[in-house]
N, C-alpha and C positions, 0 to 999 in steps of 0.2 A: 216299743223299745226306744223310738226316738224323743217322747219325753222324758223317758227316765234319765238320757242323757240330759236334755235339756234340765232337767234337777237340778244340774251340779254348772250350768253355765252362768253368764255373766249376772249380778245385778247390781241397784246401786247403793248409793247411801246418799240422805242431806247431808251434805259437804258445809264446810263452815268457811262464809263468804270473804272472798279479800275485800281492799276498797276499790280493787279494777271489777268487780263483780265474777272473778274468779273463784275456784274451790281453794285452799289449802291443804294440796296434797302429798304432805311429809311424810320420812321416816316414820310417823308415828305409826304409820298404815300397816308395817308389818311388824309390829310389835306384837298383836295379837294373832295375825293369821301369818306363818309366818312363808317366804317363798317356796318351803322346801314341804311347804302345807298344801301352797297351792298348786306346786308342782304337782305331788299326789294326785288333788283332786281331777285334775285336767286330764291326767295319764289316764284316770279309770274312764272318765268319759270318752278321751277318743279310743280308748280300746272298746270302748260299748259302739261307737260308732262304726268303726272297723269293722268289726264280725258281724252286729244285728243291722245295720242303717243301710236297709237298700237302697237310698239316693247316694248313698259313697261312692266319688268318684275312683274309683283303683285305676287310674290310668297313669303310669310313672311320666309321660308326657307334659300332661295338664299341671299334675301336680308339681312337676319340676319345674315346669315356668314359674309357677306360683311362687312357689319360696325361691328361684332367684330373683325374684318381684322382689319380695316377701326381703329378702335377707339385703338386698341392696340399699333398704329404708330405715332397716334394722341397724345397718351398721352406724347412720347419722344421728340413733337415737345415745339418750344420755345413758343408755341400758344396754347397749351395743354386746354385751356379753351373757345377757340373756337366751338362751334357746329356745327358737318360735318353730313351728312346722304348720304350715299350710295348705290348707286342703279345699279341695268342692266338692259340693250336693247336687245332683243334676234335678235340676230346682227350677222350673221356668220364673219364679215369681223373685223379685229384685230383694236381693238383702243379702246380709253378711253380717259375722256374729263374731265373740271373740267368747275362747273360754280361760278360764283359769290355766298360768302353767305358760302360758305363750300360745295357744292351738288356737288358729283362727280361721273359722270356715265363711267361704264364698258361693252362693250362689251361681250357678250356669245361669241363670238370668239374667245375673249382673253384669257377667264378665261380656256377652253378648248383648248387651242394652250399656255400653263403656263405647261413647266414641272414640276414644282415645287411650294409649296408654297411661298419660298420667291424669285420665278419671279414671282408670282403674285403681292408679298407682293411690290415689287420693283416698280412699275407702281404706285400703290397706294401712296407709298411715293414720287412718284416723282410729281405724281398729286396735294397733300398735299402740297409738297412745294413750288407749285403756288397759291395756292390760302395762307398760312401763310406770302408768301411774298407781300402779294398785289400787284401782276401783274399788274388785272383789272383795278384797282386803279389808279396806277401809268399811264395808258395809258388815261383812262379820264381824270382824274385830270389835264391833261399837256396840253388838246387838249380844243379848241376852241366850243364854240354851234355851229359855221361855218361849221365844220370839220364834224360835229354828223354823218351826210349820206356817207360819207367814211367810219365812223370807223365803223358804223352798217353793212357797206358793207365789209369792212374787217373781221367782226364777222362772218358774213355769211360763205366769203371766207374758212376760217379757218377750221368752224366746217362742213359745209356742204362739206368738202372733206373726212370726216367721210368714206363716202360709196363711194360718185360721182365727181368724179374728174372732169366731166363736169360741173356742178353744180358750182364747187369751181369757173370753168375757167370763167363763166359765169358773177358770183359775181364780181370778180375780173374787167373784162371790163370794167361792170357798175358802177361800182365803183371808175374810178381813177386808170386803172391799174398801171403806173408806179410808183405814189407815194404810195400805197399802197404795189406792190412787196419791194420796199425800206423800209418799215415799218416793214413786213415779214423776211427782211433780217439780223434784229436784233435778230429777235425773238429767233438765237443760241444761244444766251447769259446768256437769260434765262433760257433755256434747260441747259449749263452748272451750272446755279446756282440749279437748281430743281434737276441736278446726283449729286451734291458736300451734298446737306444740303439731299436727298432723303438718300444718304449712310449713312449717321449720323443717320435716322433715321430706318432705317434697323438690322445695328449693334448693337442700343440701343435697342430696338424691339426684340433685338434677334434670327433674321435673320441672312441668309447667305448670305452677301454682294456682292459675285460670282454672287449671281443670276440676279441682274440687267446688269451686264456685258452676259452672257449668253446670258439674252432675247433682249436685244438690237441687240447682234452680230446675233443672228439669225434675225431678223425684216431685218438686213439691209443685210444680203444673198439672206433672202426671197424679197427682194426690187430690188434687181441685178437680179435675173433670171428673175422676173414677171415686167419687169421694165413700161409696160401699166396697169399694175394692182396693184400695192405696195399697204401694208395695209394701209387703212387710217391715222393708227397713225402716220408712217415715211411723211406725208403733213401737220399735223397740228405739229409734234414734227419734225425737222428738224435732222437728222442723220447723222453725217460728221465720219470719218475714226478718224480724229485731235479731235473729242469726243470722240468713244470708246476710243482709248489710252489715253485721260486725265485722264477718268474710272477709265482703267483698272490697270491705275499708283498712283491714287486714292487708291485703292481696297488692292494693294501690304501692303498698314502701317496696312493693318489691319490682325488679327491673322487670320488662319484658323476655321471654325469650319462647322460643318455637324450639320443641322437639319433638323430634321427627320418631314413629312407633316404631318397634323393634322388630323384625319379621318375627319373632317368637310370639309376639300378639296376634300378630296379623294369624299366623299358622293357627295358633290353639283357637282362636274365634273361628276361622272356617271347620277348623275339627269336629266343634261344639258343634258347629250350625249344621255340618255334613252328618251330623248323628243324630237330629230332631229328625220326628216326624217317619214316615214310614220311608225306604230308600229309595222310590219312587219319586215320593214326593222332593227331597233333598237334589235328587237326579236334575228333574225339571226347574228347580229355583237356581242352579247351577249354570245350568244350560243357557236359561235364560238371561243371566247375567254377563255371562260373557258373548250370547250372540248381541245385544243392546248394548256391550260395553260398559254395561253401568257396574265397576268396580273401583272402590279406590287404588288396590293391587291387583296384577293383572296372575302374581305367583303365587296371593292368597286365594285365589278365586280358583285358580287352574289344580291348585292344592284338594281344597274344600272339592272340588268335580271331581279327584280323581280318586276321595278316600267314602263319596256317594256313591259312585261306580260303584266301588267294591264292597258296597256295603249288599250294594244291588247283586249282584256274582258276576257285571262284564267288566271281567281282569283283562279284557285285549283293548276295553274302553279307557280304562284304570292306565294302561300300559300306556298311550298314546300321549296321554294329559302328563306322565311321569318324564315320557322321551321331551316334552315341551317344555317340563321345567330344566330337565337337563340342557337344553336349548337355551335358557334365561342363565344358567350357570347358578343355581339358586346353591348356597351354600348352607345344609339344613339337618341338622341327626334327624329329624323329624322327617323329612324328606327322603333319607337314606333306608331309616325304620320303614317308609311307605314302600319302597322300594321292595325291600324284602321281605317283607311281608305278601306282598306280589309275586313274589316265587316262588315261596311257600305254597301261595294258593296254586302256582303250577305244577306242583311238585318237584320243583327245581330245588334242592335242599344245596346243592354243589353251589350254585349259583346265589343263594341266599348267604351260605357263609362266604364268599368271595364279597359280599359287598360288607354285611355284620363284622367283620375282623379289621379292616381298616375304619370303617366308620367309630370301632370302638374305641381305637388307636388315637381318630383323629378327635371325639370328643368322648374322652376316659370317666366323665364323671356325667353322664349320660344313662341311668340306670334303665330305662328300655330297650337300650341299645344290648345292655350285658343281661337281661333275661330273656333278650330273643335268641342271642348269641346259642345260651343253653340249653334252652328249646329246642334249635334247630338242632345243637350237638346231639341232642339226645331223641329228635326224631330221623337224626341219620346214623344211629347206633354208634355213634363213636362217644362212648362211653367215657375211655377214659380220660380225653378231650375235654368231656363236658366238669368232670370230676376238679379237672386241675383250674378250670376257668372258676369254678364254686368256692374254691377253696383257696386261691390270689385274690378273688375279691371280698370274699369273708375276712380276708385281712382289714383290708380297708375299711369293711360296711359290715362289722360284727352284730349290730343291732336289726339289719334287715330280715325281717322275717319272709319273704319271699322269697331271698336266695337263702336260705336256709331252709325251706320247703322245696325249692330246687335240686338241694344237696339231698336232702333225702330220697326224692324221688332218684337222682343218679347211683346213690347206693343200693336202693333197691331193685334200680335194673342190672347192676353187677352183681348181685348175691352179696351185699353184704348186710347183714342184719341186726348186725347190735349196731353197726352206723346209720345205720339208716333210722333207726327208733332213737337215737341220740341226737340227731340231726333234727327228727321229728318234735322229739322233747324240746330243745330248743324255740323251735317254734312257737311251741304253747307255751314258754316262757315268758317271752315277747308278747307275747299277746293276754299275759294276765293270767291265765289257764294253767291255776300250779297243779290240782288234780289231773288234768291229762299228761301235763308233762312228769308228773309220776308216775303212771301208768306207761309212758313211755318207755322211761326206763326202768322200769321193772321187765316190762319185756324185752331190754335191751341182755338185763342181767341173762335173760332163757335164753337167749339168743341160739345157743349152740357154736359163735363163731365167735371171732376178736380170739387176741393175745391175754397175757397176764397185765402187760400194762394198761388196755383200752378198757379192760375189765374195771381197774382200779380206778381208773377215769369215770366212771361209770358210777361205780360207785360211791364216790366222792362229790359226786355231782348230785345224784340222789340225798345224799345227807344234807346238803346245800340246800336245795328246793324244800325239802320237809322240814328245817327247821324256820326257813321262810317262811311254808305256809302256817307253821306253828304261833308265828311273830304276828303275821296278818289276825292271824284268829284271835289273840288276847288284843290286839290294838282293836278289831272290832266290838269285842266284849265292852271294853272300855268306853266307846262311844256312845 
């Protein structure tokens, strides 16, 4: 399943050279493909991702860091009105991928092998500045209907070197290998246009622009020792010596400055790292950092020990490490989340929403925070608590499909039935799934319950979805 996604992600095109040795990446890019093309094609990938890609990360934590990473880099771009969504693989091996559409997936390898935040932040902008440049674009747009099974195969090639570098070699064969390596061979060029416009957005970002030189220079040491195993990323981002020094003479115009990581870094890398390896072993790598002191933070560290505890089941261990950070004054949804989550595991549900209710008060756009909230509502039978929390924030976050898998499950512990299968329908909406969510509401229509109007609701929404999937089907044909 995860190369059928990979089908539809990134590839490149020879770019026609400036006289600085740059690409020429104009309006002309989406003349043929155009955005609202490759919106589409990105949607359908990461909804393939979503439901079949067991490395998806579902954590609203990780993933909220991410894109306010993500969206803080985005705003400095000349495309600042773009919609990007950012996600991780739990991936030990180092890389990071961008697809059509704005979706740009990260490694857990990566984000844990990132001294710093802005070598994090530096990957993300360089990823950004393929997909603002219309890469994608540029390489369809150029190519033939003839050519389609090459460049799918060159898709392949590309991202399926992610992990396996057999995989890639494979593709490649089948594919037309030598005009395809010749297509590959371009693809430097674009990499220098993605470090030139990725630094611009770093700087502006307010980042330390050092750090894309850093994490490069390290990728490609670690590529020289391990030269059968190099991280994925140095195969689909190609890494020349004649690049870092373009970088790092790049880097020179720009002023010094030191900034300092964000606890948000800090928190989601001990998370990651507190959820490697079996909870034992997380336990002891813990333990040991803080009895030797060797931590840069003393609240990421106490953090990371105290969400290994509980990975482990001692929540009195868990508890100790939390009253410490409460000690440090740590200011943290993340921190708040551990918290109750911790009381949950005591069955303390009273005590879980006594912290869940202000915490979500105090960081509203927090979406772990308002699905624990509902959870707990609905594992302390206050129904219709949980009801009115699902449906103020469906206001806001109409496209979330989890709190709209939330709502139904609260309708269906109230006895309501045609909400609850309309609720459900939704979901599969969102998710691509126009035959389930007709099925849905078809049994919304049996329901036996609802008014005249929810009925009409119902049924209007039905005509909606079928002549959708009616629309998908002939534009399929057509393809």
């Amino acid at each position: 399943m995860r190369i059928r996604a990979l089908l539809l992600c990134f590839v490149f095109l020879a770019p026609t050279v400036l006289a600085d040795g740059l690409p020429d990446l104009g309006e002309v890019a989406q003349a043929d493909f155009s955005p609202a093309t490759e919106k589409r094609v990105g949607e359908a990938a990461m909804r393939d991702i979503r439901l079949h890609e067991p490395a998806y990360v579902n954590d609203p934590e990780i993933s909220g860091y991410l894109n306010r990473l993500g969206a803080r880099l985005v705003a400095q771009s000349s495309d600042a009105g773009h919609d990007f969504e950012f996600f991780a693989l739990r991936d030990p091996t180092l890389n990071a991928f961008a697809m059509p559409g704005g979706y740009i997936g990260v490694h857990t390898g990566l984000i844990l092998a990132a001294q710093s935040e802005s070598e994090l932040a530096s990957v993300l902008a360089h990823e950004i500045s393929h997909v603002t440049q219309h890469h994608l674009a540029r390489q369809l747009g150029a190519q033939s209907q003839a050519q389609l099974p090459m460049l799918l195969s060159l898709a392949v090639a590309i991202l399926a070197s992610r992990s396996r570098g057999d995989i890639a070699q494979g593709a490649l064969l089948a594919g037309q290998a030598a005009s395809i390596q010749s297509q590959l061979s371009y693809s430097r060029d674009f990499e220098r246009e993605a470090d030139r416009l990725g630094l611009q957005l770093l700087e502006r970002a307010g980042f330390d622009v050092r750090g894309m030189a850093s994490f490069f220079e390290r990728l490609q040491k670690f590529g020289r020792l391990y030269d059968n195993n190099a991280p994925g990323y140095l195969r689909t981002h190609p890494l020349t010596t004649e690049r870092i020094a373009d970088m790092e003479n790049r880097i020179q115009s720009y002023p010094y400055r030191q900034v300092p990581d964000s606890l948000d870094f800090l928190l989601v890398r001990a998370k990651l790292k507190a959820e490697e390896g079996t909870p034992q072993d997380a336990v002891t790598e813990f333990e040991s950092q803080l009895r030797e002191h060797k931590y840069a933070s003393e609240i990421a560290v106490r953090y990371g020990y105290a969400v290994a505890l509980s990975r482990a089941g001692n929540f009195t261990g868990a508890g100790r490490q939390l009253a410490e950070l409460r000690r440090l004054k740590v200011d943290s949804a993340m921190v708040e989340s551990l918290a109750a989550r911790l009381r949950v595991s005591q069955n303390d549900l009273t005590g879980a929403l006594a912290i869940l209710r202000p915490a979500l008060l105090r960081y509203p756009q927090e979406r772990g925070l308002a699905y624990a909230l509902v959870e707990t509502l609905l594992a302390d039978k206050q129904l219709q608590a949980a009801l009115r929390v699902t449906l103020d924030d469906l206001q806001t976050y109409p496209s979330d499909a989890r709190m709209q898998g939330l709502q139904a499950r609260t309708y269906a512990a109230l006895g309501k039935r045609l909400q609850q299968h309309r609720a459900q329908a939704e979901v599969y909406v969102l998710e691509g799934q126009l035959q389930e969510a007709i099925i849905q509401l078809q049994l919304a229509q049996k329901s036996g319950d609802g008014d005249f109007y929810e009925h009409s609701q119902v049924d209007a929404r039905l005509r909606e979805i079928k002549q959708r999937q009616a629309e998908e089907a002939k534009e399929k044909k057509r393809q």
